[in-house]
N, C-alpha and C positions, 0 to 999 in steps of 0.2 A: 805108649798110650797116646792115640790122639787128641789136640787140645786145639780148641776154639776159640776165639775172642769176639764176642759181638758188642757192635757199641749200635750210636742213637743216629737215626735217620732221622730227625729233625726236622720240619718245616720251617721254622724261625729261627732267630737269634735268642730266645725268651729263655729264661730259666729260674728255678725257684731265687736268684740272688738279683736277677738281672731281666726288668723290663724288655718287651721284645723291640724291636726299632720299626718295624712297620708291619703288612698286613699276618694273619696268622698260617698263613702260605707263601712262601719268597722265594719261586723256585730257583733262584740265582744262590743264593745260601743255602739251599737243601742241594744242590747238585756242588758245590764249592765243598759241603762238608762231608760227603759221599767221596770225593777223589780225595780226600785226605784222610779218612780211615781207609780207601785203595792203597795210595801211596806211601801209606806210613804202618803196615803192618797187619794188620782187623782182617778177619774171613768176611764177617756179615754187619750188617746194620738192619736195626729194628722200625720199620715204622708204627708209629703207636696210634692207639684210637682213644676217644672220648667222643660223649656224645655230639659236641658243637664244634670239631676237631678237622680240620680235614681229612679226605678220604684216606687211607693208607695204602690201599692201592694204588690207586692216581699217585701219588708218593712213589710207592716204588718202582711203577714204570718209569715215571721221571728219572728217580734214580738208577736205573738199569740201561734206561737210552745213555745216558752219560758216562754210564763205566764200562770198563771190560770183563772183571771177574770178581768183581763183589758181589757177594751170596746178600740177599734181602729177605729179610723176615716181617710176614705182613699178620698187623696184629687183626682179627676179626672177631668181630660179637657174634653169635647161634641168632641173635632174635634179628640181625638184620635182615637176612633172606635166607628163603628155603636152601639146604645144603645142595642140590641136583645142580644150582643155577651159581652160589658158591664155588662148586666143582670145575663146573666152567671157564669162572672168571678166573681161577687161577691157575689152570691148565691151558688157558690162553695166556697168560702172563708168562708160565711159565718158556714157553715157545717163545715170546719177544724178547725174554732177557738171555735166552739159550741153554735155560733149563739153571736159573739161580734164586729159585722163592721156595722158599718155604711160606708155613703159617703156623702162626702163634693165637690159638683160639682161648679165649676169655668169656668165660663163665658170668661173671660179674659179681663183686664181692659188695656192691650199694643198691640198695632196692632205689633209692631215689636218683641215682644215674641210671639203672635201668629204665626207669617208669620216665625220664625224658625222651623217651623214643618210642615207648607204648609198649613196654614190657613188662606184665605185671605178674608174672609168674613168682612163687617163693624163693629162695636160694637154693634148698634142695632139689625143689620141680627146674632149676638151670641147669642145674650141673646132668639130671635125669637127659633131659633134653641135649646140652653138649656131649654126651654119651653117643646117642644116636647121633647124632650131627657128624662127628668123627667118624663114626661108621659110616654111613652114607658117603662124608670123603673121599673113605679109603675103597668103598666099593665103586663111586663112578670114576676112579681116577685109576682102576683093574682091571673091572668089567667090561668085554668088549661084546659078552651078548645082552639081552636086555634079562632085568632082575627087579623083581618086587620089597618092598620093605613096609612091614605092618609093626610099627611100634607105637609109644605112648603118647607123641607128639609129633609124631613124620608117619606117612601113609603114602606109599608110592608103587604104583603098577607099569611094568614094564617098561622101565626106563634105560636107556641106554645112553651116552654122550658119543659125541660126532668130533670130542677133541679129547687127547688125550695128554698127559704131560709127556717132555720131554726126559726127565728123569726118569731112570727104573729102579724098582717100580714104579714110583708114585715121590711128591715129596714130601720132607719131614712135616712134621705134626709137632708143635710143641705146647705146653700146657701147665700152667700155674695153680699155685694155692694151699691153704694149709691145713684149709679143716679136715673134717671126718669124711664127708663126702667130694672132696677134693682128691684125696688119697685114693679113694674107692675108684673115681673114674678115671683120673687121668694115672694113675698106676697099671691099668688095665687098659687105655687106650691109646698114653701119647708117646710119641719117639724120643721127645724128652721133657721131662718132667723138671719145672723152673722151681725154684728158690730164690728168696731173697737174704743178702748177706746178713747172717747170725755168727755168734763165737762159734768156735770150733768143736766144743762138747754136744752144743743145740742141734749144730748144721749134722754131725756125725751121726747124732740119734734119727735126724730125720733122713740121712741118708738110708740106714736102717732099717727103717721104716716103709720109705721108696721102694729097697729092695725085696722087703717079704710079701709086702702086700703086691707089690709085681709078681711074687713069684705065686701067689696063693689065687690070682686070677686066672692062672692057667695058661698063660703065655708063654710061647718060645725065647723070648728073650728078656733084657732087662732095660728099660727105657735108661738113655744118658741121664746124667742130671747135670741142671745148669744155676749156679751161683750169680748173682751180683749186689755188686758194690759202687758207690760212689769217689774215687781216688782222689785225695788230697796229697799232691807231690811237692816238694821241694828240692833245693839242694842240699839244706841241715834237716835233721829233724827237726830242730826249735822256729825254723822258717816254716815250715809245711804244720808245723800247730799253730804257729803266729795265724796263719794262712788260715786253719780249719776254724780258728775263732772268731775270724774277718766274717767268712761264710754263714755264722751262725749268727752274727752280728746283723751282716744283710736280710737274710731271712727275715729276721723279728725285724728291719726295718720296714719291709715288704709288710710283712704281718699288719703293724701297725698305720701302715698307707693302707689298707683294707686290700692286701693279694690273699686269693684264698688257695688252699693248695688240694682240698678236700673236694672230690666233683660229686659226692652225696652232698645231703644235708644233717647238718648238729657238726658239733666238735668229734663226739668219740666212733671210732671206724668201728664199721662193721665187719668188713673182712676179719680174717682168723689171721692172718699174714700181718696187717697194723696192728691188732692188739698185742701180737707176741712181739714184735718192736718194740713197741712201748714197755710192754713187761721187762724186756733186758737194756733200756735205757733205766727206768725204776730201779736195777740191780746197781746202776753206775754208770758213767760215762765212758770208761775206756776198758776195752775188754781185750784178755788174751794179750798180744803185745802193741796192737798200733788199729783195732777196732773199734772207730769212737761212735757213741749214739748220739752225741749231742744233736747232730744234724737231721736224724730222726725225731727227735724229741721235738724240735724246731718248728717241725712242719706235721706234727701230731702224727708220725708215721705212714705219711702219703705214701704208697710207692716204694719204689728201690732209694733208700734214704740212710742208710748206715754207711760210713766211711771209712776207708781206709787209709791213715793217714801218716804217712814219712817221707824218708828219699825214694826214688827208684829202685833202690836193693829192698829195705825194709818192704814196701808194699810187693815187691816181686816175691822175697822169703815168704811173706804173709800169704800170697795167692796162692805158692806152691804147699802150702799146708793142708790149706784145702784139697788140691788135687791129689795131695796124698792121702785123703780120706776117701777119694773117689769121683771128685767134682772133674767133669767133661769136656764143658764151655762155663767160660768166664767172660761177665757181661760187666761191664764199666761203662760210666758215663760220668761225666766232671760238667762245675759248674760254667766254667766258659766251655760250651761244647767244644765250638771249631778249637781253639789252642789248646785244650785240656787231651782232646784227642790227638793231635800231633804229637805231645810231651808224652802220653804215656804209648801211645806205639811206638818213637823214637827209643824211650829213655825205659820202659817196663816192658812190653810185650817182647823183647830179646834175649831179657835174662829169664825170665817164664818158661821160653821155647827151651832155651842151651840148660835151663834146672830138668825142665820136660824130659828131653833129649839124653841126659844124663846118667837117669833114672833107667828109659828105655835100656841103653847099654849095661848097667847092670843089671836090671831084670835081665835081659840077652845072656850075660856071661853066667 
């Protein structure tokens, strides 16, 4: 079975422990931390969006001028621009980095991060709309003669593109979330369908899940799915907890300097993916053998916020649990990015591959 590892394309130094050190764009730290998920193991790196964020395009070409073969995943909102003109941009990107973008399209799980950009659409009528938007994707990044599109939020006559990507067909699609209508669309449209790291019982149901409602869409295949987690590594386990309480200590000291980690507004997330964090921080802080919520809990479920937390064997055993329930790619991000990413491609992403690898040969025999 193939396995992937994507970590964080970063613009700054900043993270939920650690104030950034200057502007919120440093392309000297974004291309620094790009050749050291190269160097040190990682297939791809994520660039991320928010609404006051920098671009994540601009992000990734940066990042692609500067490597040789790290895969880049560009995250994109439906409400920024029509899909036909989307299509484009990253069909031309696609071509400058030699065919290494993907995109990671976002629905939007905060009406009031939405509505900073003039998006006033409901949560359901988003995800309606990222539907078609994904189509439209898939159609001008295929279509070589011109092709119409009459749906409930795009209307388009005889359009054809004049670029086309370098990958065939087209490239991945990937796509998050946990609700009702989450499931419905991106089970039926994306190439891989995200998760954020849950215990093993949670993640296995929604694996499940993933898979029937993939298969009740009518599609030929079954979308990957992608986990991630926060790694808290050490060399003992009793260092690498010392370590995950340090983290959570940070946090609430941020909290209390006024950092906020939430890009809506109020305390309790809207997303269906925060609330179910929360819900399995509520059950207790450590789950399964080395899955701690505290660090969720901390930051009210922002995000990919649950931890993983031991030596480099323990979190390696722990990731492979997962793939043995079906998980595809493994997405990690630590709170010192730049070092936190060196230690675990050094010290985890090799026993991952050689347990990956293992497997393989026995399935084979």
């Amino acid at each position: 079975m193939p396995i992937e590892f994507l970590g964080m394309g970063a613009t700054n130094d900043g993270s939920e422990t650690t104030p950034r050190s200057g502007g919120s764009f440093d392309p000297a730290y974004t291309i620094a931390l790009a050749r050291a998920h190269e160097e040190h193991g990682w297939d791809r790196v994520l660039t991320a969006y928010g609404s006051g964020s920098p671009d994540p395009a601009q992000a990734a070409a940066t990042i692609a001028a500067h490597t040789e073969t790290l895969q880049v995943l560009v995250a994109h909102r439906p409400n920024l621009s029509i899909p036909t003109f989307a299509a484009k941009t990253f069909a031309t990107l696609d071509h400058a980095s030699g065919g290494r973008v993907a995109v990671h399209v976002i629905t939007g799980g905060s009406d009031h991060e939405q509505q900073r950009e003039g998006d006033f659409l409901t949560k359901d009528e988003r995800y309606g709309r990222t539907g078609e938007y994904i189509q439209v994707l898939k159609r001008a990044w295929t279509e070589h003669e011109p092709f119409d599109f009459d749906g409930e939020h795009y209307r388009f006559a005889d359009f054809v593109s004049d670029v086309f990507p370098v990958q065939e067909p087209r490239p991945t699609i990937s796509f998050g979330g946990s609700s009702d209508a989450a499931y419905a669309i991106g089970t039926a449209e994306a190439d891989v369908f995200c998760l954020w790291g849950e215990p093993l019982a949670d993640t296995a149901e929604q694996v499940a899940r993933v898979r029937a409602e993939a298969a009740a869409s009518g599609r030929g295949d079954q979308p990957r799915i992608q986990v991630a987690f926060r790694p808290i590594i050490a060399p003992t386990a009793d260092e690498a907890w010392d370590k995950a309480h340090r983290v959570v200590s940070r946090i609430e000291d941020r909290k209390a300097g006024g950092q906020r980690y939430r890009r809506g507004g109020g305390d309790a997330p809207e997303n269906t993916g925060s609330q179910r964090l929360l819900e399995i921080a509520d059950r207790g802080d450590v789950h399964d053998t080395i899955l701690y919520s505290g660090t969720a809990k901390a930051t009210a479920g922002a995000g990919n916020s649950n931890a993983l937390v031991g030596t480099p064997q323990q979190v390696a055993d722990a990731l492979l649990a997962y793939v043995d329930l079906g998980i595809d790619v493994l997405s990690a991000r630590g709170y010192d990015t730049l070092q936190d990413a060196i230690d675990f491609g050094d010290e985890v992403i090799p026993i991952v591959r050689e347990g990956v690898a293992s497997r393989d040969a026995r399935a084979g025999a």
